[in-house]
C-alpha positions in Angstrom: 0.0 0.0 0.0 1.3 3.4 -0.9 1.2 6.1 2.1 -0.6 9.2 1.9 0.9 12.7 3.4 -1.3 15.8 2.9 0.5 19.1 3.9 -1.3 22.3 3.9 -1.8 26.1 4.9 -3.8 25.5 8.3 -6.1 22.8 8.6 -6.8 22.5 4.6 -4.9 18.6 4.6 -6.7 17.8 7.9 -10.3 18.6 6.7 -9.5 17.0 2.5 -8.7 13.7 5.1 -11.7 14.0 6.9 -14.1 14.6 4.1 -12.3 12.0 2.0 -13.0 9.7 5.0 -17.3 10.5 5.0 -17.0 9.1 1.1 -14.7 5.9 1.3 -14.3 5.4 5.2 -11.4 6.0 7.4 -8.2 5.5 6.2 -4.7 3.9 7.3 -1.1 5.3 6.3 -2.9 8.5 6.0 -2.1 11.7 7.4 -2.4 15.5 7.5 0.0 18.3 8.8 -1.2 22.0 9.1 1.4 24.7 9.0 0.2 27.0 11.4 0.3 30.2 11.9 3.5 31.6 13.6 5.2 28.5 12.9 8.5 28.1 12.0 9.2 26.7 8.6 12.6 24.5 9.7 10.3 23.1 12.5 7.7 22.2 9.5 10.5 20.6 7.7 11.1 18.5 10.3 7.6 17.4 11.2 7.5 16.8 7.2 10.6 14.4 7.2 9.3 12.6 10.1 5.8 12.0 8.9 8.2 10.7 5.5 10.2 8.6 7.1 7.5 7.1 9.3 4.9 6.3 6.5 8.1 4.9 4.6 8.7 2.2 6.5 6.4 -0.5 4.6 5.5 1.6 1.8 6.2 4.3 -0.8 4.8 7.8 -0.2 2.9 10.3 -2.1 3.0 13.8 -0.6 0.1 16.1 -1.8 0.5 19.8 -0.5 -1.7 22.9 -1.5 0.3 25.4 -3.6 3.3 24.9 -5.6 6.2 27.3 -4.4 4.4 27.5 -1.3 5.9 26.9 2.6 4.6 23.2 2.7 5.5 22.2 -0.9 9.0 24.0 -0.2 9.3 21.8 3.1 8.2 18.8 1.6 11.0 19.7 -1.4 13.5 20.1 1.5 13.4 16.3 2.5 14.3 15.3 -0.8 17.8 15.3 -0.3 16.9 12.6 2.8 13.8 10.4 1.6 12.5 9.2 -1.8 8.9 10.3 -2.0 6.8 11.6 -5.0 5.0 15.3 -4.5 2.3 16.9 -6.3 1.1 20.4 -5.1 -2.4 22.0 -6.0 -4.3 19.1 -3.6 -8.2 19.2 -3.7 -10.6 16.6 -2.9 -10.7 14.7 -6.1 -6.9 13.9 -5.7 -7.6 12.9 -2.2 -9.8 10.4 -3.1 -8.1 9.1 -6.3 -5.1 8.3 -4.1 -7.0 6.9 -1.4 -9.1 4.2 -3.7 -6.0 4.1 -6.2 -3.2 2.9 -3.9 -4.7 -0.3 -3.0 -4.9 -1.6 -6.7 -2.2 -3.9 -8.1 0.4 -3.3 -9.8 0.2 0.3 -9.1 3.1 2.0 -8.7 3.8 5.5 -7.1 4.6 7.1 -10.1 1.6 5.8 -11.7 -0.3 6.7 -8.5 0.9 10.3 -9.0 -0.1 10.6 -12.0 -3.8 9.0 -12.2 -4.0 11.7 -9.1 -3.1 14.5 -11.2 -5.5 13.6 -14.2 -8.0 13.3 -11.0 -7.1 17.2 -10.0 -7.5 18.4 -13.3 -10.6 16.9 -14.1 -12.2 17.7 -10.6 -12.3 21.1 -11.7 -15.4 22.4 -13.5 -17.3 25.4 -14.1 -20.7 24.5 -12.9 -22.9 26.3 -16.0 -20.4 23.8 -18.8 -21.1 21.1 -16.5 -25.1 21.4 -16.2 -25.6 22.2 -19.8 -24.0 19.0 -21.1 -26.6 17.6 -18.3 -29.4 19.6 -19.6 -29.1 18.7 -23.1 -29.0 14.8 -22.7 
């Protein structure tokens, strides 16, 4: 099984996890961290390479974080140079679940996980008056 670490501005991983948990039930080698405010980034590094290295142990890891360039994608870039981990920044629900229901298939790979998670992101996002016309017209 392939790990799941969600880190985000505030409590954004915490509540995708939660949500993601009402649809498909609670999950194991799952877990959120929040960057707080007032907290220090090197401290957030550190509770990034620990969550890492603890979900490691049996399994790959995928790290999702909210925005690229941002202080939890730049912490989770900063372990790099200490674990082997994939990333993908831009996290919303439909990646959450994709990797949650995904990473128990077999024969799926992290990199393959990654990616069937980004195709998930993408597509998640619609503009509601597209989406209900095609719905309309059927």
């Amino acid at each position: 099984m392939i790990s799941i670490l969600i880190a985000t501005h505030e409590d954004l991983g915490g509540s995708l996890l939660k949500s993601a948990g009402l649809i498909v039930g609670e999950q194991n080698h799952a877990r959120a961290l929040s960057l707080e405010r007032g907290d220090g980034i090197r401290e957030f590094e550190e509770k990034v390479g620990t969550a890492i290295e603890e979900l490691s142990n049996d399994s790959d890891v995928l790290v999702l974080t909210d925005l690229f360039g941002g202080s939890p994608f730049n912490a989770a870039a900063a372990n790099l140079k200490h674990y082997k981990f994939k990333c993908l920044s831009g996290v919303n629900l439909p990646m959450v679940l994709e990797a949650l229901i995904s990473r128990n298939m077999d024969n799926m790979d992290i990199g393959e996980l990654a990616q069937k998670c980004l195709e998930s992101g993408i597509e998640g996002i619609r503009n509601m008056e597209e989406g209900l016309e095609v719905i309309t017209r059927a």
